[in-house]
C-alpha positions in Angstrom: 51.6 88.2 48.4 53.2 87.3 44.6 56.0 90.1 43.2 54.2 92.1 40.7 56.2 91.2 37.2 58.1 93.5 35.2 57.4 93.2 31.5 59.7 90.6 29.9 62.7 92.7 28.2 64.3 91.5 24.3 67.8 90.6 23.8 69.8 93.2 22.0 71.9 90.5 20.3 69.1 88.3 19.3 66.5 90.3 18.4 62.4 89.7 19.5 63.9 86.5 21.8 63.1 87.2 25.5 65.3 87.7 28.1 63.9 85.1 29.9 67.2 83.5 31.5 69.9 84.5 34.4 73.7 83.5 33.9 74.8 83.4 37.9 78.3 83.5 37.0 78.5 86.5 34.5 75.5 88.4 36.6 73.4 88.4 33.2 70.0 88.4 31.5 70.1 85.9 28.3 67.7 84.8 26.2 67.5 81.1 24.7 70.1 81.5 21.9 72.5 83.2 24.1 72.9 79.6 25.9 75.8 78.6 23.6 77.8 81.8 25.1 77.0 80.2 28.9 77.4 76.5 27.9 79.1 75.5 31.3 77.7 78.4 33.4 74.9 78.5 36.3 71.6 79.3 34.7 68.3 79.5 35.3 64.9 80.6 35.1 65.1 84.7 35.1 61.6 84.5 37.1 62.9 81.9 39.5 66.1 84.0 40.1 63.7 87.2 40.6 61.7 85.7 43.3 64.5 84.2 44.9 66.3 87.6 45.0 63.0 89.5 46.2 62.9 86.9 48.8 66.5 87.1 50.1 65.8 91.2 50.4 63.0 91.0 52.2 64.3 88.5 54.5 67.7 91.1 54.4 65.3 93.9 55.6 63.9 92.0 58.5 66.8 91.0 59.6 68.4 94.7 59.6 65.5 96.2 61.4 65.3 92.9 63.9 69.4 94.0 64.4 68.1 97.8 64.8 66.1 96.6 67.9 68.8 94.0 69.4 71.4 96.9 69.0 68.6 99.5 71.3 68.5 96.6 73.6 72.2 96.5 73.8 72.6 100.2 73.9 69.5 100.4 77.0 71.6 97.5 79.1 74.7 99.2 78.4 72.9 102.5 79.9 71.5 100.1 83.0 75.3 99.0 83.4 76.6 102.2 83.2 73.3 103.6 86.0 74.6 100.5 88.3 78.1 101.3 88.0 77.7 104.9 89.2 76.0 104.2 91.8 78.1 101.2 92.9 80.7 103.7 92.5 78.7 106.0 94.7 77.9 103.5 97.6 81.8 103.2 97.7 82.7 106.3 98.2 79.9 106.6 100.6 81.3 103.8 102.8 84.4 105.1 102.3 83.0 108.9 103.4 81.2 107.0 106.5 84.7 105.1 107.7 86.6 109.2 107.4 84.1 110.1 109.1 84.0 107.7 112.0 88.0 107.9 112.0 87.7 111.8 112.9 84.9 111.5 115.2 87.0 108.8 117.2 90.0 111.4 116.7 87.7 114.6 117.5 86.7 112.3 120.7 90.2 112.0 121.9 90.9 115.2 121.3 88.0 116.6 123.2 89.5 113.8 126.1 92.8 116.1 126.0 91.2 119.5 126.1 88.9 118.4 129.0 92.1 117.7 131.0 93.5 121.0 130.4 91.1 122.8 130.9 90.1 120.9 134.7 94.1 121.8 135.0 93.2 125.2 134.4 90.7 125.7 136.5 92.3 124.2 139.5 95.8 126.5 138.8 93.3 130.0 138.5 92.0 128.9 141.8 95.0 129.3 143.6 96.2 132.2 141.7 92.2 133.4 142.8 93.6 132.7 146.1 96.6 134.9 146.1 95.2 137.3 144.8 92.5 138.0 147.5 95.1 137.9 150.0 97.4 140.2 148.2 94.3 142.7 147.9 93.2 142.1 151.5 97.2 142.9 152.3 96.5 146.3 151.1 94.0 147.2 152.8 95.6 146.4 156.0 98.3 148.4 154.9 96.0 151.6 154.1 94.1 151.2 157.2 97.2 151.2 158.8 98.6 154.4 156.9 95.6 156.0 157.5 95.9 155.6 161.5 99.2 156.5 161.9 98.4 159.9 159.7 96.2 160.2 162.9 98.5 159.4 165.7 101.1 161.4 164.2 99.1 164.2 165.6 100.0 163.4 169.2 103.7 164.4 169.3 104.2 161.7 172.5 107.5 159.9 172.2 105.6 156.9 173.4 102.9 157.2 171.1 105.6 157.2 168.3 107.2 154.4 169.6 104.0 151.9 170.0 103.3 153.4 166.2 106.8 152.3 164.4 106.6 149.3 166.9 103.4 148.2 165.1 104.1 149.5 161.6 107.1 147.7 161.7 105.4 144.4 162.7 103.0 145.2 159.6 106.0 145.7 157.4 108.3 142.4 158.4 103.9 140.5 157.7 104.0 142.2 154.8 107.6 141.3 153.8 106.9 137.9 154.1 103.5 137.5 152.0 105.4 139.6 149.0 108.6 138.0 149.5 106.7 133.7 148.1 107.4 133.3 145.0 104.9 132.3 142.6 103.7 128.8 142.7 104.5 127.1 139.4 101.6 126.5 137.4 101.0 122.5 136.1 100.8 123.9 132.5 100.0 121.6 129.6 101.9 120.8 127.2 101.0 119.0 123.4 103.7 117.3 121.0 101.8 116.4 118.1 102.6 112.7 117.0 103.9 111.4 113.4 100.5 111.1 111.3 101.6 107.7 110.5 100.2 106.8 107.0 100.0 102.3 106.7 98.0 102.5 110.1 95.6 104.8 108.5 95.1 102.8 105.6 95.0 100.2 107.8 92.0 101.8 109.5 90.6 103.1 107.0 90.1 100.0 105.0 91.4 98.3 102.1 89.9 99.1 98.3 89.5 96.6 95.8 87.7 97.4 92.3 88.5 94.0 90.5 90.8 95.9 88.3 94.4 94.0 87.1 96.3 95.8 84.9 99.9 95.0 86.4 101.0 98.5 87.7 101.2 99.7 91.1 101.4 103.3 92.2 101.1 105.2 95.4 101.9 109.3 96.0 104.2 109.5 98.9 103.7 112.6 101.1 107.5 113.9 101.9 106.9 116.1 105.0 105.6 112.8 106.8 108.7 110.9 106.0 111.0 113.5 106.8 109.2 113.7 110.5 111.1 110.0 110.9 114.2 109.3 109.1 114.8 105.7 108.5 111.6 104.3 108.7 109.8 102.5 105.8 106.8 104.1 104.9 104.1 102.1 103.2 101.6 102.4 100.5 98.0 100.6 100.7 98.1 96.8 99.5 97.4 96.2 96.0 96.4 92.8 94.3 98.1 92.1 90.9 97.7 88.6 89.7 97.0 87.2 92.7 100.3 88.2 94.0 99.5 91.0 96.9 102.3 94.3 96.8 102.7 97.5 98.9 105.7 100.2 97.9 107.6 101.7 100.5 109.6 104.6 100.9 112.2 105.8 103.7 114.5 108.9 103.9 118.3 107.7 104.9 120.5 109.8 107.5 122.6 110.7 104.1 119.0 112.2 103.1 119.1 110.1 100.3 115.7 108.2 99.5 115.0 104.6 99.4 112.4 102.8 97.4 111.1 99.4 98.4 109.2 96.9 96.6 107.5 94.6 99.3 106.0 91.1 98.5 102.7 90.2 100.8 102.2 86.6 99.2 100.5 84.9 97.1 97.5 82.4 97.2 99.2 79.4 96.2 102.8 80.5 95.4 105.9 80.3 97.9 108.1 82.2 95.9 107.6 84.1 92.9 110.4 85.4 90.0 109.4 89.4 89.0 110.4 91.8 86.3 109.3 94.9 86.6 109.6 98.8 85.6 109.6 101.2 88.1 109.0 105.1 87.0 109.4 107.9 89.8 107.8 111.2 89.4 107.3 114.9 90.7 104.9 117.1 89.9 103.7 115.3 86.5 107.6 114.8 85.4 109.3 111.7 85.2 112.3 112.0 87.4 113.9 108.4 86.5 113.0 105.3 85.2 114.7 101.9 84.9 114.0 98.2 84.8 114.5 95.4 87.6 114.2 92.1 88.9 114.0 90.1 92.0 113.0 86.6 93.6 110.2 87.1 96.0 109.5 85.4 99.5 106.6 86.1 101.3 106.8 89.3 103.5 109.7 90.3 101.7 111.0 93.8 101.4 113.4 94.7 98.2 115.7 97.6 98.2 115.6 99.0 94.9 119.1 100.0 94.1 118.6 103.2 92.6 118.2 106.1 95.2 117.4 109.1 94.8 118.6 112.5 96.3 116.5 115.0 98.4 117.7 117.6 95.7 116.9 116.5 93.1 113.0 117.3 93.6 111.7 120.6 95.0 108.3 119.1 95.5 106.5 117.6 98.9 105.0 114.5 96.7 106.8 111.6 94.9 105.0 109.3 92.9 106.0 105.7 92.7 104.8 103.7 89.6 106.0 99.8 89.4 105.0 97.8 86.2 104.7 94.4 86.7 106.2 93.0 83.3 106.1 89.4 84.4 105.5 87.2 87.2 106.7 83.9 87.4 105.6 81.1 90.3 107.2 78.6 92.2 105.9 76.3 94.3 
């Protein structure tokens, strides 16, 4: 469909000449005469320029509300990206719900184990008690029967009948001596020492986590009370993946109560040795406690003592976070 024109306007400098013409260069209406000011300049036809321009804007305008819908497409899959990444999210912990679970049902299992022998223990140590307790009360009734015939023979004031009565009570007595006199049979009583929750195996059961996430820093919040329960032992964070270089932290309490932080290398998928700078930050309760830059040469399956240690106290809480930033990471091979 043709643009509608617009009445032709007059030149203010050159009186009834129409403005028929479009200097480009200046942005301009002219008229014929006005060509001598815009010798060297683009011009053209002011109705060529007008349809040209109505053109471009409508071709502007379909092209913004064509970019309205490609931007609600790209918002909708960003929405369907976000919906599969909560739920991916979800399965995870899920799976991760189902292995906890299946580690304390195979705990609550041998724990079940244990109490069943105790309490088989128990029933076999309350049978003989049972035991000795039936005789005890079948001891006194002897006893009473026997009371209660002497309070009868007593009566007959016979020497001989006294005599056959203390010879027989005194039989009873030296019987009765003897069944008082056992000790107590020691009971087989069961005893339970708790064992050291060790933390690597359970990571170790529990599974190893990897969300394709590289950002160069590894971190891990080291429960105190558990490493206190075994001084000098290293005590392990879950393996993380940081440029395909593989990493755990460690931590041990000394004899001096002084504690240790370790940086351990796992390998590497193609490296045999590896050159690392790094930061490492260690904090309690949300506060950095020290910080300080490193570096080592890496073998595989190599533990590095960090020389820094710290002192039991100088923290008051039962958690110490390790963070390591990987600065740099340089192969051999």
């Amino acid at each position: 469909m043709a643009e509608p024109m617009r009445p032709v306007a007059v030149c203010e400098r050159h009186h009834e000449e129409a403005l028929d013409k479009f200097c480009s260069d200046c942005s301009l209406e002219i008229c014929c005469k006005c060509m001598e000011d815009h010798r060297d300049h683009n011009v053209d036809n002011l109705q060529n320029v007008q349809s040209s321009l109505a053109k471009e804007l409508h071709q502007l305008l379909w092209d913004l509300q064509e970019r309205i819908s490609v931007i609600k497409a790209y918002v909708e899959s960003i929405e369907t990206e976000l919906t599969e990444y909560n739920e991916a999210t979800e399965t995870v912990c899920t799976e991760v719900d189902e292995q906890v679970q299946q580690i304390y049902e195979a705990a609550k299992k041998l724990g079940d184990h244990f109490k069943s022998q105790l309490r088989r223990t128990e029933m076999e140590e309350e049978t003989k008690l049972d035991q000795l307790q039936q005789k005890s009360h079948l001891n006194i009734c002897r006893i009473q029967s026997s009371l209660a015939y002497t309070t009868e023979r007593m009566k007959d004031k016979s020497v001989v009948t006294s005599h056959d009565t203390i010879k027989r009570l005194m039989t009873l007595k030296t019987e009765m001596d003897c069944d008082s006199s056992d000790a107590l049979p020691r009971l087989n009583i069961g005893r339970f020492t708790s064992g050291c929750i060790n933390i690597d195996m359970l990571y170790q059961l529990l599974g190893r986590l990897s969300n394709g996430v590289d950002d160069g820093v590894l971190e891990h919040a080291f429960d105190l009370k558990l490493i206190k329960l075994d001084f000098d032992k290293w005590l392990y964070s879950s393996e993380q993946q940081i440029k395909n270089t593989h990493w755990r932290i460690g931590l041990k309490q000394t004899l001096n109560k002084s504690t240790q932080i370790g940086l351990c290398y796992e390998g590497g998928a193609d490296s045999t040795q590896i050159l690392c700078k790094f930061t490492v930050e260690i904090l309690t309760l949300g506060k950095r406690l020290l910080s300080f830059p490193d570096q080592n040469t890496f073998s595989r399956k190599q533990i590095y003592v960090l020389p820094e240690e710290i002192k039991s106290s100088t923290y008051a809480s039962e958690t110490l976070t390790i963070r390591v930033r990987m600065n740099r990471i340089d192969k051999f091979y």
